[in-house]
N, C-alpha and C positions, 0 to 999 in steps of 0.2 A: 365711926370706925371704918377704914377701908376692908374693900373686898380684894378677895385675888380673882383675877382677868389672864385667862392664857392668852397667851400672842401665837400663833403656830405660822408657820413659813410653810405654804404648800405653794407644789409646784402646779402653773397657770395651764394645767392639760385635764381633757374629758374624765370624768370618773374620778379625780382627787377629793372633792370635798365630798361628793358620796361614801366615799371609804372610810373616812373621819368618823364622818357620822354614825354610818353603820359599826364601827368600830365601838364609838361611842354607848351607841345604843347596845350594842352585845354586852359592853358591860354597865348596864342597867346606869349611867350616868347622863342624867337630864341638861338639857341645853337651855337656859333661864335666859339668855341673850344671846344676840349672835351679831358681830358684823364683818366686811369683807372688806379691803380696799386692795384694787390687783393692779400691777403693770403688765410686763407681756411675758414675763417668763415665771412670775412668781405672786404670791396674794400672800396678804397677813391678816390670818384668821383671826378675830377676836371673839374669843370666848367666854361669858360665865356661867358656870356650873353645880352642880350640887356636889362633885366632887372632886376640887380641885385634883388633890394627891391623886387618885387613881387614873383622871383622865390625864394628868400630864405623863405617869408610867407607861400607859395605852401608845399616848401618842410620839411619846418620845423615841421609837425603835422606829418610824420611819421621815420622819420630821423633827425639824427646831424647834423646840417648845419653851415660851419663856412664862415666868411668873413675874403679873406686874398688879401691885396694889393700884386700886383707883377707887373712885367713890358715887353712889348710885345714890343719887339724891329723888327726894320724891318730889312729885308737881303734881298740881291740880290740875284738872285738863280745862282749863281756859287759855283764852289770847293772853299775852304778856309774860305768863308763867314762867318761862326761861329767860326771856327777857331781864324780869327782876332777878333773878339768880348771875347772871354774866354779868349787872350791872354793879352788882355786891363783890363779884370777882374782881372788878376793873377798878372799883375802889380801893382795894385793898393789894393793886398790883400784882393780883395771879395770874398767871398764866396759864390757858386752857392748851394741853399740844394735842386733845382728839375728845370726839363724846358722839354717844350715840345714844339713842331713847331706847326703851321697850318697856312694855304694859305687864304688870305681874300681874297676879291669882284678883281676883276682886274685893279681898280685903286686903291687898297693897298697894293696890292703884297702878299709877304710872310713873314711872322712873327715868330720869338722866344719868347716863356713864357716865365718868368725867375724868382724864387723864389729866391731872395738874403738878404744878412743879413744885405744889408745898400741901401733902393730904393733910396737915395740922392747921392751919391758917383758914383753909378752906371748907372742913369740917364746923370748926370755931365758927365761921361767918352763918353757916347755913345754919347750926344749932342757934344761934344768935337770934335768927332772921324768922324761928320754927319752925324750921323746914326736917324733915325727918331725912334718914341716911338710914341705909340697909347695913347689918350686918353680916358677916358669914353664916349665922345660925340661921339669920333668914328668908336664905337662899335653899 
């Protein structure tokens, strides 16, 4: 089952993604992943959260906040571990357009983001392949 992932559009000046944050944090919504890619005037924050709804309300009054489903597949923390998963994608002619890792609680281990062009196809393989997939409940 895909998760929701905000996308947020902040502008690339001192103290923006502090404010986020802090924002965030004020209303008690935890940051379970995070990642950033900037040009010069602007960054697209990616986020996921424990509360989608609330934090895109938060951040929507001073930023572009979108909601994009993706999929957080687990891995075991050895060499090749992604490897075999891209290579079940490439079989199956998916297409990755962004991913980013981060480590949950210690009984969820470690996880792959995964921005693809088909969450059904790609869910399918990884359930296929026993690879486990994060739902929203557990985030």
């Amino acid at each position: 089952m895909a998760i929701k992932q905000l996308s947020v559009f902040v502008e690339n000046k001192p103290g923006k993604l502090l404010e986020i944050v802090k924002a965030l944090a004020g209303a008690k919504v935890n940051i379970r992943a995070m990642s950033i890619a900037d040009t010069k005037d602007f960054g697209i924050l990616r986020l996921i959260v424990s509360d989608t709804d609330k934090a895109k309300e938060i951040l929507s009054d001073d930023c572009v906040v979108t909601v994009t489903p993706v999929i957080a597949a687990e891995m075991s923390d050895k060499a090749g571990a992604l490897s075999s998963i891209l290579e079940d994608f490439g079989y199956e002619n998916i297409n990755i357009e962004y991913m980013y890792a981060f480590t949950a609680s210690t009984e969820l281990g470690a996880y792959v983001v995964l921005r693809v062009d088909d969450n059904d196809a790609a869910e399918r393989i990884l359930k296929s392949k026993g690879i486990s997939v994060l739902d929203s409940l557990a985030i």
